[in-house]
VMD Tcl script that builds the backbone (N, CA, C; Angstrom):
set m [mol new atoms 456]
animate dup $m
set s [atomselect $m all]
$s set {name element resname resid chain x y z} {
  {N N UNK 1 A 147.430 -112.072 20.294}
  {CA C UNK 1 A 146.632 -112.685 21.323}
  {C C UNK 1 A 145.863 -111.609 22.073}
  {N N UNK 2 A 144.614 -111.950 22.690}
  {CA C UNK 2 A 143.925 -110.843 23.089}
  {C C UNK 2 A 143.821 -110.750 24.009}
  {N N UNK 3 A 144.038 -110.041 25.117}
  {CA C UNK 3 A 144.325 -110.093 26.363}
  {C C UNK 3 A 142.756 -109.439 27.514}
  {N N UNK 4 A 142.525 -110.457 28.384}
  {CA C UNK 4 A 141.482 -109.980 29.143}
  {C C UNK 4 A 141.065 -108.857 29.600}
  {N N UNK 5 A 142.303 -107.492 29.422}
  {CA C UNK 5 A 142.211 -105.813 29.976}
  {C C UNK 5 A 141.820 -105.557 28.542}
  {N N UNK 6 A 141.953 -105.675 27.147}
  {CA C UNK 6 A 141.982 -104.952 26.100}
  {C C UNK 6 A 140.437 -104.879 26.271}
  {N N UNK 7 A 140.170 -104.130 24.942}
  {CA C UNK 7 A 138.770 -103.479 24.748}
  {C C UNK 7 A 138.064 -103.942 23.349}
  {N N UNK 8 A 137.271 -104.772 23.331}
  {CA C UNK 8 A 136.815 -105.401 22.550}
  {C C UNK 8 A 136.577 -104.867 21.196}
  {N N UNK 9 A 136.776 -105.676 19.751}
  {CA C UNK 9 A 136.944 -105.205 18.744}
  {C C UNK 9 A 135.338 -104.773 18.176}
  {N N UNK 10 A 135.486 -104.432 16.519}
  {CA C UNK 10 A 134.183 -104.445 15.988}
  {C C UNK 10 A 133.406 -105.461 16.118}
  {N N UNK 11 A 134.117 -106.791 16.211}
  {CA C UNK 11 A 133.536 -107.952 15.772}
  {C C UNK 11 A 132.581 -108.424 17.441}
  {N N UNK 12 A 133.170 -108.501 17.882}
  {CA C UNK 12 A 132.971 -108.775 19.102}
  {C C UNK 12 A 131.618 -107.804 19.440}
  {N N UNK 13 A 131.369 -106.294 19.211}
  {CA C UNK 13 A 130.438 -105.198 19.206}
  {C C UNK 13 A 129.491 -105.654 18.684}
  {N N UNK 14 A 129.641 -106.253 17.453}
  {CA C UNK 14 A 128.298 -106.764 16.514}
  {C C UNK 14 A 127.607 -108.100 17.331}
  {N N UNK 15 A 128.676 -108.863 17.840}
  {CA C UNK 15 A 128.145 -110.163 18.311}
  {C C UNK 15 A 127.341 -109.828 19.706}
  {N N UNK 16 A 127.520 -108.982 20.286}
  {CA C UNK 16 A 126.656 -108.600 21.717}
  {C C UNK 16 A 125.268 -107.954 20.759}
  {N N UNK 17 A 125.118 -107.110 19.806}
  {CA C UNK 17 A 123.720 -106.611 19.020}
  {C C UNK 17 A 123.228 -107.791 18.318}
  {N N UNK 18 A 123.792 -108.596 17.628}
  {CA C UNK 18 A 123.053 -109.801 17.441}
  {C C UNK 18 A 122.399 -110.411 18.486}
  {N N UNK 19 A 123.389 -110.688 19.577}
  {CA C UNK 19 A 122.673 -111.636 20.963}
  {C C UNK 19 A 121.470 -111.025 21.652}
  {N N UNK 20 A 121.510 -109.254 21.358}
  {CA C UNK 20 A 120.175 -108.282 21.768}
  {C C UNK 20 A 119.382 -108.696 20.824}
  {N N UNK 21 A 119.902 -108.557 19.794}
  {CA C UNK 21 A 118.073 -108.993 18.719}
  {C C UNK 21 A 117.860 -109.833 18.937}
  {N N UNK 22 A 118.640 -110.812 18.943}
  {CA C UNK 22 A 117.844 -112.295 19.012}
  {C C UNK 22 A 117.318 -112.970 20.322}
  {N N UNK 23 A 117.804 -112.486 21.449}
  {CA C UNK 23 A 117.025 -112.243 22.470}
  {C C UNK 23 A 115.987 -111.551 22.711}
  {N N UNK 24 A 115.796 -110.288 21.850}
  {CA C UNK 24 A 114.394 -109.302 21.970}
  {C C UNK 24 A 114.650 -108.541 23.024}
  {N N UNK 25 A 115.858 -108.391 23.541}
  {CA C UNK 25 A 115.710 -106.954 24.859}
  {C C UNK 25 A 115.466 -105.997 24.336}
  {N N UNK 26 A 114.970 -105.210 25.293}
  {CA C UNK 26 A 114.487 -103.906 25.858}
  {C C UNK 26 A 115.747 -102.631 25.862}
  {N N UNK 27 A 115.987 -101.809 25.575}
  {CA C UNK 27 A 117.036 -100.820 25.579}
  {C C UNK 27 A 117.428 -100.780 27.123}
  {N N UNK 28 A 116.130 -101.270 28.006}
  {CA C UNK 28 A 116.339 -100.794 29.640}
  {C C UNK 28 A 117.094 -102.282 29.986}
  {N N UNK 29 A 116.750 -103.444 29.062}
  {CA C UNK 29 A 117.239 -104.386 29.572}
  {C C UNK 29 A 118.602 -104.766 29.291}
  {N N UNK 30 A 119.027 -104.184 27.972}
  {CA C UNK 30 A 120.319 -104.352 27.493}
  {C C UNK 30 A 121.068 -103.772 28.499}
  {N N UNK 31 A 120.678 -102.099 28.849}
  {CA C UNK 31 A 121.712 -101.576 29.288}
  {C C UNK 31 A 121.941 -102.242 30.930}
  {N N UNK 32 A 121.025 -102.931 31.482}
  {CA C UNK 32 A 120.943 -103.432 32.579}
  {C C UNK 32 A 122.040 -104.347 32.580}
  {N N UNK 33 A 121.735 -105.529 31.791}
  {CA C UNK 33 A 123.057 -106.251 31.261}
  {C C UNK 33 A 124.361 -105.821 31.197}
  {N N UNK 34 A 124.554 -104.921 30.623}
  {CA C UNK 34 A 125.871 -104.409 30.563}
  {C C UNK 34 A 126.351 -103.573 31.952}
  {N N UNK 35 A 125.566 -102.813 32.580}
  {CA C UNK 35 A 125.854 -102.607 34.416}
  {C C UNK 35 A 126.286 -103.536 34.907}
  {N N UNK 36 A 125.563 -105.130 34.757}
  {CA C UNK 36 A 126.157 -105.856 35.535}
  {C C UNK 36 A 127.197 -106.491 35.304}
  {N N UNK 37 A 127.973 -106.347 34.171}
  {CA C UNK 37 A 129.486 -106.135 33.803}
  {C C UNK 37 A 130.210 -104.924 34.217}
  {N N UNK 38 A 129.731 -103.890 34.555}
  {CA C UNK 38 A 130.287 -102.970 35.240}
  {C C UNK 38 A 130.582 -102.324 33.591}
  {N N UNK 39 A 129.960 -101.698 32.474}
  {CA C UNK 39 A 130.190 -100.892 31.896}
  {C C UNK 39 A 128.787 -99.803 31.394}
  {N N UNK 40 A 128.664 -99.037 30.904}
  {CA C UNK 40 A 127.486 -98.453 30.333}
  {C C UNK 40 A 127.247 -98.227 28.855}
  {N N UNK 41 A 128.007 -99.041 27.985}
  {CA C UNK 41 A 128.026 -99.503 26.109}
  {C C UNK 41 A 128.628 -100.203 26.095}
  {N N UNK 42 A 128.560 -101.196 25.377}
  {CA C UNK 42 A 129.198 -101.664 24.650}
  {C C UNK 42 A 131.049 -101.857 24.395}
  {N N UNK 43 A 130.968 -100.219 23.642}
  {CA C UNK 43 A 132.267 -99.746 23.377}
  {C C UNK 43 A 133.309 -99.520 24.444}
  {N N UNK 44 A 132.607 -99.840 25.701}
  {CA C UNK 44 A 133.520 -100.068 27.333}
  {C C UNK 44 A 133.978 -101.225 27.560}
  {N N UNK 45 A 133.353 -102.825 26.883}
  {CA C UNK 45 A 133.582 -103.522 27.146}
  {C C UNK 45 A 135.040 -104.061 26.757}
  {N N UNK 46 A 135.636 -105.188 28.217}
  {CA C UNK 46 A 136.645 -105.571 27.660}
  {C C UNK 46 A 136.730 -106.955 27.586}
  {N N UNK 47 A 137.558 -107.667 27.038}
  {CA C UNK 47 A 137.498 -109.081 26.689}
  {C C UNK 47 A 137.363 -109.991 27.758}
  {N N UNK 48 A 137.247 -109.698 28.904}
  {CA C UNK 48 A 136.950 -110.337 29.692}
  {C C UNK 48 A 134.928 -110.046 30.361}
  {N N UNK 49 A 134.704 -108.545 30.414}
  {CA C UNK 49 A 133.514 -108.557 30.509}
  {C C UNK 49 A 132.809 -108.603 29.190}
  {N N UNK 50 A 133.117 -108.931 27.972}
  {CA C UNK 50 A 132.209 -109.774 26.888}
  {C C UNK 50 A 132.042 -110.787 27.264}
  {N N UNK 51 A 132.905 -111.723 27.748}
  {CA C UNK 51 A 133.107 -113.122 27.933}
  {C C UNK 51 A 131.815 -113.184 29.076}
  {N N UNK 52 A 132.007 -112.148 29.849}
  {CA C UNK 52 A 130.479 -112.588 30.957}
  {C C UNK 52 A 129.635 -112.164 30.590}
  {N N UNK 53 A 129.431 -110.891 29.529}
  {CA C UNK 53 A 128.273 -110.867 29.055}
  {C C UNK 53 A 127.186 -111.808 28.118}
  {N N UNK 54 A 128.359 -112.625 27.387}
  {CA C UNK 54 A 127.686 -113.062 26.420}
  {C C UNK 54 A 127.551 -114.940 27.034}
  {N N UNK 55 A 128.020 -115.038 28.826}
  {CA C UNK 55 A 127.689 -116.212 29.526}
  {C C UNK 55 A 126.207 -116.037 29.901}
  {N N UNK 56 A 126.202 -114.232 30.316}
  {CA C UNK 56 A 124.728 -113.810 30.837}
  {C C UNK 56 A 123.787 -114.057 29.699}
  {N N UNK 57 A 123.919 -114.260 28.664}
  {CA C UNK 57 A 123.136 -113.886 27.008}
  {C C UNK 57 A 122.953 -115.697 26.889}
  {N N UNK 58 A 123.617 -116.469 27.130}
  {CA C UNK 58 A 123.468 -117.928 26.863}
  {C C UNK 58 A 122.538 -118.138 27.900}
  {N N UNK 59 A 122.846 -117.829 29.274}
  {CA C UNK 59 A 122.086 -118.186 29.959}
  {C C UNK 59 A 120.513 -117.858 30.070}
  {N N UNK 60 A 120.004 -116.820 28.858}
  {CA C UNK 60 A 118.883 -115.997 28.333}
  {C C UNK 60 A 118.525 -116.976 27.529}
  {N N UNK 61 A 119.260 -117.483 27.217}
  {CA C UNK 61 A 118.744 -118.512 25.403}
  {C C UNK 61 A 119.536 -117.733 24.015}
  {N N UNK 62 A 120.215 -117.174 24.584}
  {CA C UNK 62 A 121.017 -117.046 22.988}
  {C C UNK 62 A 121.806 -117.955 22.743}
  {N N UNK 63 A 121.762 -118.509 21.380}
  {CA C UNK 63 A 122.001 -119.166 20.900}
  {C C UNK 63 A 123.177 -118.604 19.228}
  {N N UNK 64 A 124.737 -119.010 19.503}
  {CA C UNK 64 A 125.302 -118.192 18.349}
  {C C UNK 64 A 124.656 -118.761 17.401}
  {N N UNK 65 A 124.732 -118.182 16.096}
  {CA C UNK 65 A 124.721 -118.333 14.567}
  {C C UNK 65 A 125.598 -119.195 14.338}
  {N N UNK 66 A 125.611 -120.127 13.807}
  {CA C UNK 66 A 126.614 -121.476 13.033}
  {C C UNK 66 A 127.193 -121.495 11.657}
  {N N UNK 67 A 128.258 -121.030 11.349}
  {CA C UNK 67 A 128.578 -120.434 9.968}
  {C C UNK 67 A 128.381 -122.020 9.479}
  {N N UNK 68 A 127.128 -121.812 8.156}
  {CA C UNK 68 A 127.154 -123.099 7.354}
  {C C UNK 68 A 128.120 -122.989 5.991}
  {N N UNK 69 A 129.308 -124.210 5.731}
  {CA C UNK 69 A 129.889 -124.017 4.850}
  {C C UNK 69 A 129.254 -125.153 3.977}
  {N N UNK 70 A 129.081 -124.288 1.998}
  {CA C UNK 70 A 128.227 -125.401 1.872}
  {C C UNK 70 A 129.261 -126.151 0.992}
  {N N UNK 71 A 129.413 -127.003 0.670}
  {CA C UNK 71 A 129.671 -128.463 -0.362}
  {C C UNK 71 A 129.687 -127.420 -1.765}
  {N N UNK 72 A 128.566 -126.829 -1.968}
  {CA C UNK 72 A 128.864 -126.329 -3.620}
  {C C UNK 72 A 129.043 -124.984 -3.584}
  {N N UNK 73 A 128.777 -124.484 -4.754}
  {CA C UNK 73 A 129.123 -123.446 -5.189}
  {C C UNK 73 A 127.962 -122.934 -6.175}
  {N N UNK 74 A 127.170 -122.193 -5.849}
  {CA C UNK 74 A 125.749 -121.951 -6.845}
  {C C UNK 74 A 126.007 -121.035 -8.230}
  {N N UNK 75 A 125.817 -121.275 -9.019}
  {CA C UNK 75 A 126.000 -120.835 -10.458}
  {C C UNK 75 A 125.056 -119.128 -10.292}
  {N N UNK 76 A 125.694 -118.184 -10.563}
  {CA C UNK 76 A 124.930 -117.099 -11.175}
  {C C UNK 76 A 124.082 -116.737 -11.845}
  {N N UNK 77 A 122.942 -116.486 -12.201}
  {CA C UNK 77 A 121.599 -116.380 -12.882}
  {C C UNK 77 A 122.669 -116.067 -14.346}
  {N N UNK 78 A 122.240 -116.448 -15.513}
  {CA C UNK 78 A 122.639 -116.113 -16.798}
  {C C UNK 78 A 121.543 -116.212 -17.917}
  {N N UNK 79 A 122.042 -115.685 -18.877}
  {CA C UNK 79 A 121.325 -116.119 -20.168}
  {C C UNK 79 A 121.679 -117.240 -21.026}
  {N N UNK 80 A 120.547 -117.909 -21.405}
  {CA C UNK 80 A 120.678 -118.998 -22.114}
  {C C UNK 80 A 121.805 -120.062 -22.853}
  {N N UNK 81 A 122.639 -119.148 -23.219}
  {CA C UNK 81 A 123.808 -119.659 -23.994}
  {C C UNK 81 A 124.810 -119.448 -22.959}
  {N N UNK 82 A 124.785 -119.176 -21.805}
  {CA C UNK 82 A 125.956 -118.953 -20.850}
  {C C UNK 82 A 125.881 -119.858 -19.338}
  {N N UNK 83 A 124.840 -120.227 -19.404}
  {CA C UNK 83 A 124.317 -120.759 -18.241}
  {C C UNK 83 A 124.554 -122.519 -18.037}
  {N N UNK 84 A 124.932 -123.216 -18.996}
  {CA C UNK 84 A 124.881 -124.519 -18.647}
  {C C UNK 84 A 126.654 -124.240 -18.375}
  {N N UNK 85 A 127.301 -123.644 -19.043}
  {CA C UNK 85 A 129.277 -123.459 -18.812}
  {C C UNK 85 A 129.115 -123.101 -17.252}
  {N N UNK 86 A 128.045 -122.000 -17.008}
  {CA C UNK 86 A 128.163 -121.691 -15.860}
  {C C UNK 86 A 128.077 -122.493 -14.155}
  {N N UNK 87 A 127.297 -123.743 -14.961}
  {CA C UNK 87 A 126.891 -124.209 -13.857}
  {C C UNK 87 A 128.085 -125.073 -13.795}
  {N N UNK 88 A 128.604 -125.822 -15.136}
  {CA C UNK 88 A 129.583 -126.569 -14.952}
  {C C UNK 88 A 130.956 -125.788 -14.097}
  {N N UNK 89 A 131.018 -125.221 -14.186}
  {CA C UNK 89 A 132.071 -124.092 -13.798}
  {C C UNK 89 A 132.189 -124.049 -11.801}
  {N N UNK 90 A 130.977 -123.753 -11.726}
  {CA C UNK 90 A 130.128 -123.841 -10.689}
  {C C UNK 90 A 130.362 -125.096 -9.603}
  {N N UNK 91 A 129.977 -126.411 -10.573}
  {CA C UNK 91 A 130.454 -128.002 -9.789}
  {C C UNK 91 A 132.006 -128.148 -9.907}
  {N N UNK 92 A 132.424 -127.890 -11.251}
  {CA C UNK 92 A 134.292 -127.987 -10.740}
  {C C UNK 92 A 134.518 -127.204 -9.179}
  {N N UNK 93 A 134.459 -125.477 -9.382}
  {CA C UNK 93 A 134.895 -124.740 -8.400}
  {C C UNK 93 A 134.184 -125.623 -6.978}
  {N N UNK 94 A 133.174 -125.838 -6.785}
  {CA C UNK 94 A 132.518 -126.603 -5.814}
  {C C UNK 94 A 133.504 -128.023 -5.193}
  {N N UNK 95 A 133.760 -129.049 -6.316}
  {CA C UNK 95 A 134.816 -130.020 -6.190}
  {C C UNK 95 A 136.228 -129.844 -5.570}
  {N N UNK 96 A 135.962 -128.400 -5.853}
  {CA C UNK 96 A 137.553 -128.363 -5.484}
  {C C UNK 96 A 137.944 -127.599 -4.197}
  {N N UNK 97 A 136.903 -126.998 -3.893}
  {CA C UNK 97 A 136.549 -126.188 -2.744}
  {C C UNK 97 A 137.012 -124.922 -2.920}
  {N N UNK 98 A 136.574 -124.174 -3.686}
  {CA C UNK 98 A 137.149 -123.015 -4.655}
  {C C UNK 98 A 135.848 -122.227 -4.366}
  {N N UNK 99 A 135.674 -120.802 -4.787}
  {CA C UNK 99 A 134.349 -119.773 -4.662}
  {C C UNK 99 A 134.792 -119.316 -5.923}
  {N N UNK 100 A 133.904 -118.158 -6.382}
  {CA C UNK 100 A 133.681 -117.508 -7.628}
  {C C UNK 100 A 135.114 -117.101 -7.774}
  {N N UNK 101 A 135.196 -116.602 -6.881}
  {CA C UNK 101 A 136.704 -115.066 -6.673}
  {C C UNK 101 A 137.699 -115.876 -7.834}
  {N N UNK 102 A 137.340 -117.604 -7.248}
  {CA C UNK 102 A 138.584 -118.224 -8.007}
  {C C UNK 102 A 138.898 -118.059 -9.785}
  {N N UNK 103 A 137.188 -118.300 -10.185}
  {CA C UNK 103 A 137.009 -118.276 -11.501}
  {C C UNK 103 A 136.923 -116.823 -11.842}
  {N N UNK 104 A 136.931 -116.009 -10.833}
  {CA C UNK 104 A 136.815 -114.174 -11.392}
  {C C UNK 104 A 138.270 -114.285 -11.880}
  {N N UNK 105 A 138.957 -114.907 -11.078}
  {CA C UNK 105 A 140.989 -114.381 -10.941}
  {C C UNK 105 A 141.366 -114.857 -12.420}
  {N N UNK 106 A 140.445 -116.243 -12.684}
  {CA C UNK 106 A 141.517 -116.782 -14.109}
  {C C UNK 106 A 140.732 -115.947 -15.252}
  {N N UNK 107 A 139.403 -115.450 -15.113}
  {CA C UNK 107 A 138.928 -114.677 -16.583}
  {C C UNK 107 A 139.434 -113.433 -16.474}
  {N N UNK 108 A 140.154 -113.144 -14.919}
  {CA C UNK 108 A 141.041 -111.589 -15.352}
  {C C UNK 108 A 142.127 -111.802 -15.875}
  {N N UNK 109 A 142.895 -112.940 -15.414}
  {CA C UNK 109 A 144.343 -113.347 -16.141}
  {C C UNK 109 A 144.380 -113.575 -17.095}
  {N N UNK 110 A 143.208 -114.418 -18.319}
  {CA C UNK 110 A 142.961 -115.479 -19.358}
  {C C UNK 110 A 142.078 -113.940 -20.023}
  {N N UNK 111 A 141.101 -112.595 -19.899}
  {CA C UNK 111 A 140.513 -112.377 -20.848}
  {C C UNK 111 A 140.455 -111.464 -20.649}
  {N N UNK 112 A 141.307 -110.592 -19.415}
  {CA C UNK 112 A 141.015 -108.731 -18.965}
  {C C UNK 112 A 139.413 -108.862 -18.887}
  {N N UNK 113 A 138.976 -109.387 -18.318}
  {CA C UNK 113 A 137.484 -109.321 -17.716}
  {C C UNK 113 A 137.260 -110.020 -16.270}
  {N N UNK 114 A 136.657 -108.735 -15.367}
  {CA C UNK 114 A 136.260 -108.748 -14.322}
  {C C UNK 114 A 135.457 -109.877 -13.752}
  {N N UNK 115 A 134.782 -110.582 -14.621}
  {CA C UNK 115 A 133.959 -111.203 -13.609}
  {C C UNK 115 A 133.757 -112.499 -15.044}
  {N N UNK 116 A 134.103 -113.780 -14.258}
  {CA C UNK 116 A 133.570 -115.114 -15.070}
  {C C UNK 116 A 132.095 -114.593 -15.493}
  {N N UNK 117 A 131.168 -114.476 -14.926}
  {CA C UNK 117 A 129.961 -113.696 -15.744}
  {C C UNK 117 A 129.577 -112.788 -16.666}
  {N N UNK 118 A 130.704 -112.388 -16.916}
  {CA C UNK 118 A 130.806 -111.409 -18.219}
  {C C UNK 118 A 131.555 -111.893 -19.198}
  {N N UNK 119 A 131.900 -113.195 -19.184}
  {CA C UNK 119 A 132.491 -113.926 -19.973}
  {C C UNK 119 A 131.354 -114.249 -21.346}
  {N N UNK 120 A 132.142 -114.375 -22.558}
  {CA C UNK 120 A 131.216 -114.937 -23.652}
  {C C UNK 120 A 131.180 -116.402 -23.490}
  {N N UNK 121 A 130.719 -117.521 -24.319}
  {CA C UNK 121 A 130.416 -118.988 -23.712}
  {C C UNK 121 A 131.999 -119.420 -24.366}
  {N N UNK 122 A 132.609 -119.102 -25.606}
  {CA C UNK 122 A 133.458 -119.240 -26.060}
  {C C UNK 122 A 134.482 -119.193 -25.001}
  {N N UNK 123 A 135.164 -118.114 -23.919}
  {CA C UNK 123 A 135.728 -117.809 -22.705}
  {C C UNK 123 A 135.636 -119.052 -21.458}
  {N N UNK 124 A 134.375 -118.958 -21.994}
  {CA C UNK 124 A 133.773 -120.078 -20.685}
  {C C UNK 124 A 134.759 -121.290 -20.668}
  {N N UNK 125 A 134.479 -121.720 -21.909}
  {CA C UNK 125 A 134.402 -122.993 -22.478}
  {C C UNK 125 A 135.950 -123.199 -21.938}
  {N N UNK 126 A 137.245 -121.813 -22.231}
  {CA C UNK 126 A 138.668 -121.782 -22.019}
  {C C UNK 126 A 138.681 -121.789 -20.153}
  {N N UNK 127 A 137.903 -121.329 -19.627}
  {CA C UNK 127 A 137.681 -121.176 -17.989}
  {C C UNK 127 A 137.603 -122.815 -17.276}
  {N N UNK 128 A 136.477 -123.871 -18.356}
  {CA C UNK 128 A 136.490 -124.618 -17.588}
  {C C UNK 128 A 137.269 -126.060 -17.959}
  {N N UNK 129 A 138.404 -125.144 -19.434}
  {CA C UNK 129 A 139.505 -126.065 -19.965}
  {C C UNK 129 A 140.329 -125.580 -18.627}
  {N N UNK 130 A 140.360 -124.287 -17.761}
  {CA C UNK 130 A 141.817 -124.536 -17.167}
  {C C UNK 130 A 141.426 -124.748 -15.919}
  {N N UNK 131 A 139.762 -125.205 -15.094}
  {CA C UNK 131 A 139.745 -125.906 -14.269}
  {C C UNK 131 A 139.671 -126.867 -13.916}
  {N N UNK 132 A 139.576 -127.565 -15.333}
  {CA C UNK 132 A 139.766 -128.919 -15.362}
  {C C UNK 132 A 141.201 -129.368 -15.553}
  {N N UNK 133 A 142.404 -128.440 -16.332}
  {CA C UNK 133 A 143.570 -128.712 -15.834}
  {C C UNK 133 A 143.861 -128.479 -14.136}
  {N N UNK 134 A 143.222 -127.436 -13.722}
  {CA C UNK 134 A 143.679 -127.497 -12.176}
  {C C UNK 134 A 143.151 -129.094 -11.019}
  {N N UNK 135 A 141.660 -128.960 -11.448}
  {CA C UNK 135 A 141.365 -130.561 -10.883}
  {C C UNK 135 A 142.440 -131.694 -10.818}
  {N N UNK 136 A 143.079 -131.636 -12.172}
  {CA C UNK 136 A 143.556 -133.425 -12.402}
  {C C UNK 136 A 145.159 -133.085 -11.690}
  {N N UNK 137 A 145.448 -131.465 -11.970}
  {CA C UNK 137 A 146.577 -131.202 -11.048}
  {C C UNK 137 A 146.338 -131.799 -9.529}
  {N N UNK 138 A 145.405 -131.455 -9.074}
  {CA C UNK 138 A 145.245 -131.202 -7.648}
  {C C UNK 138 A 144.548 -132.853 -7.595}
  {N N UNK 139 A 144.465 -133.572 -8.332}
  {CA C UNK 139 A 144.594 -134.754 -7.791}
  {C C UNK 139 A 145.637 -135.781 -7.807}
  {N N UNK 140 A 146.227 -134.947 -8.549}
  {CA C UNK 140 A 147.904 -135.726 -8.519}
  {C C UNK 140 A 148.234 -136.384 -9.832}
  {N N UNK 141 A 147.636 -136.829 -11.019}
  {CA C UNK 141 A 147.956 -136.937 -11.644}
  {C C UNK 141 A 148.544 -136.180 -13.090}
  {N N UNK 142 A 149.666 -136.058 -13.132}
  {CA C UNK 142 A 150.183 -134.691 -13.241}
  {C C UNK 142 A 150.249 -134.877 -15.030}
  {N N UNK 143 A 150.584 -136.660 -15.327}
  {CA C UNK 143 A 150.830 -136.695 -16.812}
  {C C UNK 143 A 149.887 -136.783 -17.188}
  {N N UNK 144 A 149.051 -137.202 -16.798}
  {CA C UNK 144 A 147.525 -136.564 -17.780}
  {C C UNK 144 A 147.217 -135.103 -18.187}
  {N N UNK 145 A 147.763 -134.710 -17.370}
  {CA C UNK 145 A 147.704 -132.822 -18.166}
  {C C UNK 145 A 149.063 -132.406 -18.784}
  {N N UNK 146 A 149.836 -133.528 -18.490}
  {CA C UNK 146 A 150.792 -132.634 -19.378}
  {C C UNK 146 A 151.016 -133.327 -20.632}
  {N N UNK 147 A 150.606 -134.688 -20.743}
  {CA C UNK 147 A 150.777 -135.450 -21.501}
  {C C UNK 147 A 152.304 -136.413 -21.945}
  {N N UNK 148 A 153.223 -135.945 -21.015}
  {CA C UNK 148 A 154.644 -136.322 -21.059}
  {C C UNK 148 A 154.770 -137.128 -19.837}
  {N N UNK 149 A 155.808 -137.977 -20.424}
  {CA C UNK 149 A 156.245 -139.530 -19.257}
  {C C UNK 149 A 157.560 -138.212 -18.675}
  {N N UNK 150 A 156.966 -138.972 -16.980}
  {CA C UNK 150 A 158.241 -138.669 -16.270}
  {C C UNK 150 A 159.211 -139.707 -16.836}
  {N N UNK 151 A 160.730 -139.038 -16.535}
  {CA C UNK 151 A 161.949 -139.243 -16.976}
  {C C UNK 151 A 162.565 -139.260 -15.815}
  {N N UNK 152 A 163.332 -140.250 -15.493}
  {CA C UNK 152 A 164.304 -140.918 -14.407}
  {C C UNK 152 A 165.735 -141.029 -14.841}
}
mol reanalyze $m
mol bondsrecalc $m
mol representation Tube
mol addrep $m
């Protein structure tokens, strides 16, 4: 938990230089800003005078950035024979709310290769046999992928 005396992290550093660019201050005006928190950088500030700095920065018109999360997952530029697996690959991981990293992890486990994009289409083809076993997992129907009756 972060306590109002501590001293503000990287993250927090970047978010006061964003709120300067996108406001358009002046080096004379930034540092003005930050006087009237009672520091002279940045790197003085503490979690409590960010908190008024960046009330003083709203009250300017800054406006934060809105992390957009999207629905899909965009396929990697490829060549011809690799590119339609890719995209399919692409709408599973998307469906499932998965990113690349996911399909990097199974072509390192499934082919000692770094990256689903360096996959041959043959690879592919095994990539989006085992995300389509993970789908029907993750929707619950479990004997369709395994093909065996539960036993009671």
């Amino acid at each position: 938990m972060k306590k109002p005396h501590e001293r503000i992290g990287n993250v927090e550093k970047a978010i006061v230089h964003i709120a300067k660019a996108q406001l358009g201050l002046t080096e004379d005006e930034y540092r003005s800003a930050l006087a009237d928190v009672g520091v002279a950088t940045s790197k003085d500030l503490t979690f409590r005078q960010f908190e008024q700095l960046m009330e003083h920065f709203k009250a300017e018109g800054y406006r934060p950035l809105e992390q957009r999360r999207t629905a899909y997952v965009k396929a990697p530029a490829a060549t011809w024979d690799r590119e339609p697996m890719l995209k399919k690959i692409a709408g599973i991981l998307g469906g499932l709310g998965f990113q690349w990293r996911y399909a990097d992890s199974i072509a390192r486990r499934m082919f000692s290769v770094d990256s689903a994009m360096w996959c041959t289409p043959v690879q592919l083809h095994s990539i989006v046999a085992a995300l389509e076993y993970r789908r029907k997992r993750a929707s619950g129907s479990e004997m369709e992928c395994s093909g065996r009756e539960e036993r009671r």
